[in-house]
C-alpha positions, -999 to 999 in steps of 0.1 A, spaced: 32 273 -480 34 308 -473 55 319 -444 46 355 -430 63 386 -437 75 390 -399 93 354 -404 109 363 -438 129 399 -425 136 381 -388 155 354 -414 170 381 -435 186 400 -401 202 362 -394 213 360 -426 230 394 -422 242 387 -393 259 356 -408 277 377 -428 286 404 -407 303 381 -385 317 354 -399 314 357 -441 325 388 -461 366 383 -463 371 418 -475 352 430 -445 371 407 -423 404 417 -433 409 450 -419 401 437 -386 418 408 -384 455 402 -382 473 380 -412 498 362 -399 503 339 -437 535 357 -443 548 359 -405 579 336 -399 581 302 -398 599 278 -376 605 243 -375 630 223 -359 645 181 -372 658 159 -349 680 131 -353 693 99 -341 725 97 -325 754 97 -353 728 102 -382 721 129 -407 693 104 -423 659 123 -430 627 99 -421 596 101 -433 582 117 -405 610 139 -409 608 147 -444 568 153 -435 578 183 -416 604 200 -439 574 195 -468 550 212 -444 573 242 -438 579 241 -469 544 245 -475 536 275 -451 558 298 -470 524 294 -505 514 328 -517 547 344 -495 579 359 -507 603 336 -495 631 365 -479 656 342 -464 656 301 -453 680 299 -422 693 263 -414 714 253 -383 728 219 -377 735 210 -344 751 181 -325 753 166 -289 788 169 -272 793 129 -276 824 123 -294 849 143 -309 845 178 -317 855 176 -356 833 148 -359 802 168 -343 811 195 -366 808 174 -399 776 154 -382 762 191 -378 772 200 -416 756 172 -430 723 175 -413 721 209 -426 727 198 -455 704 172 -454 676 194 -447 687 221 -474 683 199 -500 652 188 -491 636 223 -482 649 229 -517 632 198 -536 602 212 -519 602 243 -538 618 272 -517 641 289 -535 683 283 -534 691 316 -535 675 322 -497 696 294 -480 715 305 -456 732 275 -441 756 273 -413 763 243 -385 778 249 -349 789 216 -342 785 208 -304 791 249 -297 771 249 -267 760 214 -265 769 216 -226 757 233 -197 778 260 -176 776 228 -149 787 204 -175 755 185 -182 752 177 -215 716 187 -242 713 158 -259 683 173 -279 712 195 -296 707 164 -322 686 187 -348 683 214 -371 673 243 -367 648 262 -397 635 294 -397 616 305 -428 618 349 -428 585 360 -452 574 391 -467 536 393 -482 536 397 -521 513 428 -522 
């Protein structure tokens, strides 16, 4: 069958405009923002009295882990936090060993020990001005700082 010539160039404007507006990545890219490289957040909670990582913990770190392909890896900052339940020295060594926790596991999933920077703050701030306790203070705190390889 042969189709006219009118049909074939009103198909060949589509298929232009196909790739004006949605293909060519090179033509994209200087209009569009990449945001691969920017920084990366993430945060692991815990059970009360518990550094354990779950699976659905373990799921995130791998997936921040993850968001960090085809980036220079600058700096891995890693917080551990606890509640104000208990005693202070206690919340501090809870805190240390969910950051350790989460270290170790950051670094089995490939980023790079020499960007760890890990610290833990105990139950620093783990009440209120009012006195109300934050029980979500039960977590760890990651942010991943990137730079772009080019």
């Amino acid at each position: 069958m042969r189709f006219p010539t009118r049909h074939v160039a009103i198909s060949g404007l589509c298929l232009a405009g196909v790739v004006a507006l949605g293909g060519c990545q090179a033509w994209r890219g200087g209009w569009a923002q990449d945001s691969r490289c920017e920084p990366v957040t993430a945060e692991i909670y815990f059970e009360p009295n518990s550094a354990e990582l779950g699976p659905e913990a373990r799921g995130l770190i791998s997936a921040t882990a993850e968001r960090s392909d085809g980036c220079r890896v600058e700096s891995v900052e890693v917080l551990g936090l606890a509640d104000a339940t208990g005693a202070a020295d206690m919340n501090q060594a809870l805190s240390e060993a969910r950051a350790t926790a989460v270290t170790a596991a950051l670094a089995q999933a490939g980023l790079p020990a020499a960007a760890f920077n890990t610290q833990a703050a105990g139950q620093l701030n783990a009440v209120t001005a009012d006195g109300v306790d934050r029980p979500m203070r039960r977590r760890v705190e990651i942010v991943l700082r990137l730079a772009r390889t080019d």
